[in-house]
C-alpha positions, 0 to 999 in steps of 0.5 A: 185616864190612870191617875196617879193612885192608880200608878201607885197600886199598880207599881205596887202589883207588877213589882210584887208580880216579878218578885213572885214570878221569879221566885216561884218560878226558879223554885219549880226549875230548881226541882225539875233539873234536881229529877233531870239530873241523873239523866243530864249525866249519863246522856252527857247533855251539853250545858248550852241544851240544858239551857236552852230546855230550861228556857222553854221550860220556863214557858211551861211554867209561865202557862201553867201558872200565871193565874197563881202568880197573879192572885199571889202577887195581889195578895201581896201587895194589897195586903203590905198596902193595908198593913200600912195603913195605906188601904185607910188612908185611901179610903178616908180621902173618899176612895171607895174598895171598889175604886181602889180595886179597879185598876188592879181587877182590869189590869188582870182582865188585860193579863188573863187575855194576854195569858190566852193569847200566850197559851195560843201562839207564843207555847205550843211551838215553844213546848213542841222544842220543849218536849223535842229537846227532852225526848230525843237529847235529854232521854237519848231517843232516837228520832227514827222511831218516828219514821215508821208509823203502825196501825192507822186508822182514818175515816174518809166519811160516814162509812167510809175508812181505810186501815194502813199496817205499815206506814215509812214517813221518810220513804212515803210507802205503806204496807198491808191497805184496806178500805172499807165502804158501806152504803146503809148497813150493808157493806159495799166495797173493801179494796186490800193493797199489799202496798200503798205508795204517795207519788206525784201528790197522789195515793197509788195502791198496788197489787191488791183486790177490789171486792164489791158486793151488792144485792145480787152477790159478791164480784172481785177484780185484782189490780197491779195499781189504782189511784186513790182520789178520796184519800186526802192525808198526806204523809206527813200527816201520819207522822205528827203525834198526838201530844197533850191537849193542854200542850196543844193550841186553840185551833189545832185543837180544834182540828183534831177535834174534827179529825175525831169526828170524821173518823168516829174517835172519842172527843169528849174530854177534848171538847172539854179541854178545847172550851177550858182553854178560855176558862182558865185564864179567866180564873185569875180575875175571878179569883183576885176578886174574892180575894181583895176584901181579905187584903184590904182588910187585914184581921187579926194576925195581920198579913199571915191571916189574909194570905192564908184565907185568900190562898185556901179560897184560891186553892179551894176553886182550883180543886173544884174546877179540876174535879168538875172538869174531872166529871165532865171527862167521865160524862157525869155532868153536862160540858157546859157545868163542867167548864164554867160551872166554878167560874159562875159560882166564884164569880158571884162569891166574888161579887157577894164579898165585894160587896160585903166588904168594908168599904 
């Protein structure tokens, strides 16, 4: 049951979690439409999609740094809390550190899975208009450079792939086809199209030539149209660009994961990135658990002094995580080290201090 002390610490939390979130947040906006200005004029982009792109932004800014707001905000309150005397007070009713940092650590365990969830199904759709809004109002660019896709490269499986020159979205037509199959070491079959249609749901290659060599030598025929059954993209699956794997969701991240595999591209960094995505929200409990003991037991110096160790703590396992993640990138440490490497780390810091503290 939440008791009455628990309601207490927590209204504290959450007003000092608006406060912050408004605060920091506007901040960063501010600075954002400060770079965005010049282009705001010269492309005369209306007040409303200024608006609009700044709501989204505000998404951004939610996903990238809640964790930072959270830790902030338990500095805060905690820390006002023990400056007067509160903390104390609890403390000398018989309520231990630990009791009074409980509803505060599970209220941030129930908002970093509501921070993933955010991440999977509220931002990525969100951003997608984001990055829309500022691509093609904000930057004025046109939306035809999407129609006409060069350079694909696809795997149908182990051995097995096909290059397209020229691909029309919009038009569902290609130029300059070859696909290329081996069995073992020796290749086995290459097809040259010099057009590529997709009608009826299906894939149509005309005016090309089959070249199949085997043991015995090389044979050609030409064609004037063959259907393409193995090829199963479709086209608009050309057109979808690749963003970033931060902006990306859980599982379409995961699909493209997929995609690297079957057509043989790199995918280290985004395994990495992929496992990251349930690493990071988590940063905020962890973090928050170093950082009570210093709040609830102001030293000299008073707040000033608390906050800024919590904060060079705080600030201290986001630059290790980044550089572990780095190195995971660069393939210098094992994925699993560089993904959970820090949280393990702080964690039991975290428990140490705890354990430490004043009680």
């Amino acid at each position: 049951m939440i008791k009455k002390i628990d309601r207490y610490l927590l209204r504290h939390f959450f007003a000092a979690l608006l406060v912050v979130t408004a605060a920091i947040g506007l901040t960063i906006i501010s600075i954002n439409a400060v770079e965005e200005l010049r282009d705001f004029v010269d492309h005369k982009v209306p007040l409303y999609k200024i608006l609009e792109y700044y709501v989204y932004f505000g998404g951004w800014v939610i996903k990238s740094f809640f964790p930072m707001f959270i830790l902030l905000s338990v500095l805060f309150s905690v820390s006002i809390l023990a400056r007067r005397q509160e903390i104390l007070a609890m403390k000398s009713t018989g309520l231990s550190l630990y009791r009074i940092a409980a509803p505060i650590l599970l209220t941030t365990l129930i908002l970093a899975g509501a921070h993933f969830w955010y991440n999977e199904f509220i931002f990525p759709p969100a951003n997608k208009k984001r990055l829309e809004i500022k691509e093609f109002t904000i930057e004025n660019k046109s939306k035809r450079s999407l129609e006409r896709v060069h350079n694909i490269y696809r795997q149908i499986a182990k051995g097995y792939f096909y290059t397209i020159g020229s691909f029309n979205v919009e038009r569902r037509e290609g130029t300059d086809l070859r696909v290329f199959r081996s069995e073992g070491n020796r290749l086995a079959e290459i097809i040259t199209a010099e057009r590529l249609e997709y009608v009826d749901h299906r894939w149509l290659a005309s005016n090309g030539v089959v070249r199949t060599f085997d043991t015995t030598g090389e044979s050609f025929r030409e064609f004037n149209s063959l259907q393409l059954p193995d090829i199963e993209e479709v086209p608009e699956d050309f057109s979808k660009r690749i963003g970033k794997p931060e902006d990306m969701g859980y599982e379409e991240l995961k699909k493209y994961i997929e995609l690297m595999k079957r057509t043989g591209g790199p995918y280290v960094r985004e395994s990495i990135d992929l496992d990251i995505k349930m690493a990071f929200p988590l940063s905020s409990c962890i973090v928050v658990l170093i950082c009570i003991p210093f709040a609830a037991n102001p030293r000299r110096g008073g707040i000033a002094v608390s906050f800024a160790l919590g904060t060079m703590v705080s600030l201290l396992y986001f630059v290790l995580f980044r550089s572990l993640q780095s190195a995971g990138y660069n393939e210098k440490v094992p994925k699993e080290l560089a993904v959970w490497g820090v949280n393990g780390m702080f964690f039991l810091i975290g428990l140490i201090s705890m354990w430490k503290a004043r009680k």
